[in-house]
VOGU-3710 file (C-alpha; in Angstrom, 3 decimals, decimal comma):
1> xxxxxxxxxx> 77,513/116,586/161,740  75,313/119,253/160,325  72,171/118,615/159,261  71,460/118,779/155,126  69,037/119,139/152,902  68,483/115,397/152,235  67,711/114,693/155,968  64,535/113,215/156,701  61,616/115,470/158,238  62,126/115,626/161,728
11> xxxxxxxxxx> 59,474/114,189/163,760  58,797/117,196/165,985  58,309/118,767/161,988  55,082/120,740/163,279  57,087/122,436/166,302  60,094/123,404/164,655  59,373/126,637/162,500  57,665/127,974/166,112  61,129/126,681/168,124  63,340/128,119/165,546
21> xxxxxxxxxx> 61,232/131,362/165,179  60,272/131,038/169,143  64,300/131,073/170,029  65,122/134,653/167,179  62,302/136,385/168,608  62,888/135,740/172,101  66,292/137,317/171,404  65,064/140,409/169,507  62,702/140,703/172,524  65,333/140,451/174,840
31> xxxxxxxxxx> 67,338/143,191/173,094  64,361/145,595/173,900  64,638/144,854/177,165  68,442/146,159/176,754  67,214/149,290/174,581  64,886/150,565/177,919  67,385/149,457/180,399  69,086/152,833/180,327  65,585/154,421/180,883  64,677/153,308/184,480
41> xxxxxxxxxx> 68,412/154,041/185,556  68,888/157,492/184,416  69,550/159,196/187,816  71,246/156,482/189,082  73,846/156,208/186,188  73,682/160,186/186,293  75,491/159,895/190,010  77,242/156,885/188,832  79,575/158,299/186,055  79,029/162,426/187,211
51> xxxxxxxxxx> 77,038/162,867/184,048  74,438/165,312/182,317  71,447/164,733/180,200  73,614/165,328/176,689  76,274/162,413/177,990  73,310/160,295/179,212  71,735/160,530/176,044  74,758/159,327/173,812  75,140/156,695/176,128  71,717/155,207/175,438
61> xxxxxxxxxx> 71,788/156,501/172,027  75,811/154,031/171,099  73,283/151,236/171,693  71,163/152,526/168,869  74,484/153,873/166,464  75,798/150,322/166,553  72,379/148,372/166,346  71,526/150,086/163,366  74,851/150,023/161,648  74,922/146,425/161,929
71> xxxxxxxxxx> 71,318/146,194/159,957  72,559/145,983/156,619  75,752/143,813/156,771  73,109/141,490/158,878  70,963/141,650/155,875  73,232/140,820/153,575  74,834/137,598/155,695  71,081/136,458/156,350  69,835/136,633/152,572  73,230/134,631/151,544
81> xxxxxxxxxx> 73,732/131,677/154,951  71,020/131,416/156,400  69,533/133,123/160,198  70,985/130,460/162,888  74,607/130,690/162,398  74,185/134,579/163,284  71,960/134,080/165,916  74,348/132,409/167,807  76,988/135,462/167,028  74,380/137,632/168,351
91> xxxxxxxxxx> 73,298/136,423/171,563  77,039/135,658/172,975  77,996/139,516/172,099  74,900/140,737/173,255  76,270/138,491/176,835  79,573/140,111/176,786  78,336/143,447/176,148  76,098/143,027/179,620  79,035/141,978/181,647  81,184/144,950/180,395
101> xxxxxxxxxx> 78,475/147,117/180,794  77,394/146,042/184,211  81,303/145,964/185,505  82,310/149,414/184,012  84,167/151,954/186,400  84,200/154,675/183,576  82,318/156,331/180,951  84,421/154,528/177,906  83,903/151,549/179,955  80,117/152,065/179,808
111> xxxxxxxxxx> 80,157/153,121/176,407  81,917/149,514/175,442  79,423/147,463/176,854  76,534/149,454/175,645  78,242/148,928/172,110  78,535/145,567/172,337  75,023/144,761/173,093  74,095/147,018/169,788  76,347/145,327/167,762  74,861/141,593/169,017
121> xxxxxxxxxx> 71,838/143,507/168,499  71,665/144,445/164,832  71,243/141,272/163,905  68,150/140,191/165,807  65,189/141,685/163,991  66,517/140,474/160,557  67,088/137,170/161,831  63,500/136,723/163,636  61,944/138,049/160,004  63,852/135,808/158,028
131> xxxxxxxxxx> 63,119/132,528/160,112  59,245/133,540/159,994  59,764/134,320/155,968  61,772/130,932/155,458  60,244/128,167/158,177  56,208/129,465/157,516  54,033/130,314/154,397  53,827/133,889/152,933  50,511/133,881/154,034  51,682/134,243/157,974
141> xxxxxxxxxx> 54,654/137,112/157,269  51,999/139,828/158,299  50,804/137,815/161,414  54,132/136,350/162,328  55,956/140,088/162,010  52,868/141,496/164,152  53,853/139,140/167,248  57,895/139,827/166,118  57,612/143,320/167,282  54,663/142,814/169,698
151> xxxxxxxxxx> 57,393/140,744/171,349  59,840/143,071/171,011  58,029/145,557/172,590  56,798/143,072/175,335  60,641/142,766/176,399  60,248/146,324/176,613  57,550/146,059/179,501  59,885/143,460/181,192  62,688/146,471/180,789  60,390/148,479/182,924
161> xxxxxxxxxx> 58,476/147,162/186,207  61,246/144,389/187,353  63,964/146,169/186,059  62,802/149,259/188,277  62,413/146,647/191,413  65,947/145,440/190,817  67,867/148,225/190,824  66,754/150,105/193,539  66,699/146,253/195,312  69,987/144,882/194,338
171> xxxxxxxxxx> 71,412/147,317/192,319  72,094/148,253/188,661  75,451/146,380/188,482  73,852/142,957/189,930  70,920/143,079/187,497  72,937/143,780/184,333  75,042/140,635/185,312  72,030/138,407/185,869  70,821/139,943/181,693  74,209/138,908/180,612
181> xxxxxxxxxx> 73,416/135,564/182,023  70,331/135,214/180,346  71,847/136,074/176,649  74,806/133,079/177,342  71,789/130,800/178,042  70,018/132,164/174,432  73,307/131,506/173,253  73,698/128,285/173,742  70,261/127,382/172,896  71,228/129,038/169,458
191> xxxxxxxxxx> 74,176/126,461/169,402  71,972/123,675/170,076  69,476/124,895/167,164  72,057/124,334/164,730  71,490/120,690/164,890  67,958/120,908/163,589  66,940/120,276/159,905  66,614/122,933/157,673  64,171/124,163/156,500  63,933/122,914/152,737
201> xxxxxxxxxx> 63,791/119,252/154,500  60,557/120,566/155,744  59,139/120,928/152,170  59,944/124,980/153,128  61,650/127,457/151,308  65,502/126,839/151,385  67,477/129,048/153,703  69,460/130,651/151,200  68,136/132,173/148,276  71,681/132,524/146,561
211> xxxxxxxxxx> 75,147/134,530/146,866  76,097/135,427/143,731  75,752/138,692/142,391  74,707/139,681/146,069  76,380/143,074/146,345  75,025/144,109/142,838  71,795/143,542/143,807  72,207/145,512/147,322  73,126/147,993/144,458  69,954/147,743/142,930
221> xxxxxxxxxx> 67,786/147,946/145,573  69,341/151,434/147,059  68,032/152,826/144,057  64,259/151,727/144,667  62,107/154,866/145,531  60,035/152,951/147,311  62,867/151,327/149,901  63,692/155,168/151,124  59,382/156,046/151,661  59,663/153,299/153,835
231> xxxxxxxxxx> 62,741/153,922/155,174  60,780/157,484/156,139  57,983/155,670/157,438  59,387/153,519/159,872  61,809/155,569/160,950  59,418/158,805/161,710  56,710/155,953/163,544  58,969/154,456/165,686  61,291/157,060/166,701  58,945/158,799/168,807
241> xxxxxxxxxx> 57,943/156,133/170,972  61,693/154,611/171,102  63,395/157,919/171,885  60,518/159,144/174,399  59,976/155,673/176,421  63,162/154,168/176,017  64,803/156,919/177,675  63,507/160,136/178,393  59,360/159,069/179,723  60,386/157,846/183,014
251> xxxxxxxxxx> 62,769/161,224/184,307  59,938/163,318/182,797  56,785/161,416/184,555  59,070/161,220/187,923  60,691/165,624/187,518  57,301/166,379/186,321  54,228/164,411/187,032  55,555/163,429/190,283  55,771/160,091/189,997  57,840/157,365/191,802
261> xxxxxxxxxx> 60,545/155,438/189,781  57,581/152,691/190,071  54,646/154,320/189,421  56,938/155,989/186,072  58,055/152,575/184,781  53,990/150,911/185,031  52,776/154,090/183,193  55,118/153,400/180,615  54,955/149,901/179,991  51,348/151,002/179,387
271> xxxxxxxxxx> 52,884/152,730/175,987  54,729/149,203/175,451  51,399/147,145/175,835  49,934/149,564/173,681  52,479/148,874/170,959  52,141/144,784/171,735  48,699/145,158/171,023  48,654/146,979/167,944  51,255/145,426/165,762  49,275/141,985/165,497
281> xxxxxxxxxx> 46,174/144,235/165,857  47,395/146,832/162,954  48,843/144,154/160,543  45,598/142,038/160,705  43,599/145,193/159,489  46,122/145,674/156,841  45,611/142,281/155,712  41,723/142,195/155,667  41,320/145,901/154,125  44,178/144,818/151,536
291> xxxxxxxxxx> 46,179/147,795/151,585  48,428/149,321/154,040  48,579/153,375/153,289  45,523/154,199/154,996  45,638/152,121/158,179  49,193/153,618/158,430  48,429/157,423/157,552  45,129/157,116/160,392  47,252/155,214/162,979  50,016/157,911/162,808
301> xxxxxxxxxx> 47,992/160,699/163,159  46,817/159,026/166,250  49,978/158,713/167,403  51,103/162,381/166,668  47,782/163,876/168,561  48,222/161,575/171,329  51,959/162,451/171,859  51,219/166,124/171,396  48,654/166,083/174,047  50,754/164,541/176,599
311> xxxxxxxxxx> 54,092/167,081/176,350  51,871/170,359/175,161  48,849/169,896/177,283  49,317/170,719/181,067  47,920/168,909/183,995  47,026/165,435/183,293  45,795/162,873/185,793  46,871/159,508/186,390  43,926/157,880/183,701  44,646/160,349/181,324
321> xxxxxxxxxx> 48,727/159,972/180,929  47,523/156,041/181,231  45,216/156,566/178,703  47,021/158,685/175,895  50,417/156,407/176,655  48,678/153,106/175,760  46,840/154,697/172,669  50,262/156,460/171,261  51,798/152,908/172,156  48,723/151,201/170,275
331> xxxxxxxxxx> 49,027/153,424/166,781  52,567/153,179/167,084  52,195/149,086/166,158  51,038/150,801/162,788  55,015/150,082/162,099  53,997/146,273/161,432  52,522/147,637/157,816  55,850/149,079/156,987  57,506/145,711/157,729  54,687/143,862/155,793
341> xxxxxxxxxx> 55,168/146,589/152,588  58,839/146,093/152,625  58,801/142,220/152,416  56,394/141,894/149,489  57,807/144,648/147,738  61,412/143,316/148,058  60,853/139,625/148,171  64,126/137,706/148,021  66,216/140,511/149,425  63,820/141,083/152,166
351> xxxxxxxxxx> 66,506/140,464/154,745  68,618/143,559/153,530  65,876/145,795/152,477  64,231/145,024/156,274  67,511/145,817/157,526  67,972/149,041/155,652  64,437/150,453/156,671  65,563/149,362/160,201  68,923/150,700/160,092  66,794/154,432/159,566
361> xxxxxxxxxx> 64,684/153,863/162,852  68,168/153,062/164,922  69,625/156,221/163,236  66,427/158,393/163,662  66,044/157,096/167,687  69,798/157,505/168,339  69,831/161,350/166,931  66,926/162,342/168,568  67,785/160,885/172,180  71,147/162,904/172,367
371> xxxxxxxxxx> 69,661/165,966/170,530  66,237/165,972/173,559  69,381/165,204/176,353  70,909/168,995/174,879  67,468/170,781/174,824  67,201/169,722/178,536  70,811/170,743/179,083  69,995/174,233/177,258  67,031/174,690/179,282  68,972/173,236/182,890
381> xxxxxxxxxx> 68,178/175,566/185,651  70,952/174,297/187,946  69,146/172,258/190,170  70,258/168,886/190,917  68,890/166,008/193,785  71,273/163,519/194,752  74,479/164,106/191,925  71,577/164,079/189,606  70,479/166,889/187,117  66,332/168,013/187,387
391> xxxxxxxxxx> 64,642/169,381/184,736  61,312/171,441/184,880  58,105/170,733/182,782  59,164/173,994/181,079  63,091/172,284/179,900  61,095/168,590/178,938  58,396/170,671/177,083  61,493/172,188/174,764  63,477/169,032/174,809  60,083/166,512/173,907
401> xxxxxxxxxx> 58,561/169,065/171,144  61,349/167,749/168,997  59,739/164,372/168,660  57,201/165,622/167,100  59,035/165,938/163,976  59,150/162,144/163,796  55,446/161,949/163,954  55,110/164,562/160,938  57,639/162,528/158,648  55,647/159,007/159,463
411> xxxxxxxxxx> 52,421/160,747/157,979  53,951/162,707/155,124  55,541/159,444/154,273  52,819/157,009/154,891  50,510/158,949/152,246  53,844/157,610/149,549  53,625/153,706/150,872  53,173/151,323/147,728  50,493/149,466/148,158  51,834/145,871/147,564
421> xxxxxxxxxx> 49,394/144,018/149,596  46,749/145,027/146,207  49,341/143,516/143,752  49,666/140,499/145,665  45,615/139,770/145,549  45,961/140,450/141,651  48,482/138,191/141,247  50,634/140,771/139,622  54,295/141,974/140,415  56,116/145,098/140,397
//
């Protein structure tokens, strides 16, 4: 039977909220690892499927489509039941989607799987949020969504350096199939986490904060100014580093750099550790300066100069690509005060309103992936090794400049962010 409100605490009471929260954020990290696969396979799935950088790009960028779609509805389920019972929805989807993807003969077959394991997807990041907002004190959201997204991003360095090794040593079919096996085993763990107590018979907050009226407040709240500024926000911060290194960082450090598949995927898992670093690093500044604009505003002009130097400024070494990768990844953790902003400003519907301002980073990443794929197709010389297309510094140059627009909209909206973390110390309310 299910466990209720009335059961007794459970005696490992101490361990649970970092089990339950351990077992969401291992699968939102293990997601990222699915969002960079694409990235160290690009001229291998070129030959595979006899496709150019435009087709490539959508085929990354369905991953992202149905990810983000799947935000809001996600909200909307967590803030009425509860995070476990779509948790284990999510990481048995996210297992088919890996077989389907790593069996497909065709394009459509491709695209199926790669839809799948956005739809099981979607639901990840509101889930890990909600179990840190629900199983710990307020006074841990900023820390605890730091080390959400730093371990995000670290599944994102696991996306890189083994998943390079394994496809060039077994294949990309055989390692896909071993990543669906690893989401059925996060599935059933999900399963078994069912059977622990919840979280009001910790002397926590209870799971559900209540259903009725629910779609009249998701009314309300898409008529808050301050949702779509941080809807900008996170979308312009993030989409440069997802659209750049989960696709697009390794061809261009390999076509132009002259780098090995290797030596590409290290460089950018630098950007990754950057970004593991900085979101615990970023929302702990927030927290002691007690606001978030500024930290956000400086952090994303870092980013934006760092990016700009590495696509517009010719002949880099080996330190300094290393160098201006980690630091982009670094200010890129910056997004951790958006996330922080979003849940005191909207507390009680933070599930939804996280999932909206989510939903715009999926859309922002999977419009820009596609549109840098064209630029490169525009720009396409004819020369192919292998089946696979080969772009010149000239062709990324066009294609990557487009990212840039990303970086502008993170600082133009950064200098709107509300600065909750103030009214919070004052003990008032908006």
């Amino acid at each position: 039977m299910t466990p209720t409100d009335s059961d007794p605490p459970h005696p490992l009471h101490r361990l649970l909220p970092w089990l339950i929260w351990g077992l969401g954020t291992f699968l939102f990290s293990f997601v990222h690892f699915q969002r960079v696969a694409p990235g160290v396979m690009v001229d291998t799935l070129m030959r595979e499927f006899a496709v150019g950088g435009a087709l490539l790009g959508n085929l990354s960028a369905v991953y992202f489509y149905s990810y983000a779609i799947f935000q809001v509805p996600a909200g909307l389920i967590v803030d009425a039941y509860g995070s476990r019972r779509i948790m284990v929805l999510s990481a048995l989807l996210i297992a088919v989607g890996c077989f389907v993807f790593a069996l497909a003969e065709t394009v459509p077959g491709a695209f199926a799987g790669r839809l799948l394991i956005g739809i099981g997807g979607g639901a990840t990041f509101v889930v890990a949020l909600n179990l840190a907002a629900v199983w710990f004190p307020p006074a841990r959201f900023a820390l605890l969504s730091g080390l959400t997204v730093g371990a995000g991003v670290a599944g994102a360095v696991v996306g890189q350096v083994p998943l390079a090794w394994a496809v060039e040593t077994v294949g990309w079919r055989s390692a896909m199939l071993v990543t669906g096996a690893v989401a059925l085993v996060a599935g059933i763990g999900a399963i078994l986490a069912l059977r622990l107590p919840r979280p009001s018979a910790q002397g926590l907050r209870p799971v559900s904060p209540g259903r009725g009226g629910l779609l009249v407040g998701f009314r309300a709240v898409l008529a808050q100014r301050d949702l779509w500024i941080l809807t900008g926000a996170g979308s312009g911060n993030m989409s440069v580093m997802l659209a750049f290194g989960g696709l697009w960082a390794v061809p261009w450090l390999v076509q132009v750099h002259g780098m090995t598949r290797g030596q590409a995927a290290v460089a950018v898992s630098l950007n990754a550790v950057g970004w593991v670093v900085g979101s615990p690093l970023l929302g702990w500044i927030g927290q002691r300066l007690g606001g978030r604009k500024t930290p956000f505003v400086c952090a994303n002009l870092v980013s934006l100069a760092c990016f700009a130097a590495l696509i517009l400024v010719p002949g880099h070494g080996t330190v300094a690509l290393h160098g201006l990768l980690f630091l982009q990844g670094l200010a890129t953790g910056a997004v951790v005060l958006v996330f922080t902003t979003t849940h005191e400003r909207f507390a009680g519907q933070e599930s939804v309103t996280l999932g909206i301002v989510n939903t715009g980073i999926m859309f922002a990443t999977a419009l820009f992936q596609p549109l840098v794929g064209w630029a490169l197709d525009l720009n396409w010389h004819g020369d192919m090794v292998e089946g696979a297309r080969v772009y010149d510094a000239a062709a990324y140059q066009s294609g990557l400049s487009l990212l840039l627009i990303g970086g502008v909209v993170a600082v133009l909206s950064g200098l709107m962010l509300p600065e909750t973390a103030k009214v919070r110390a004052s003990g008032g309310s908006d």
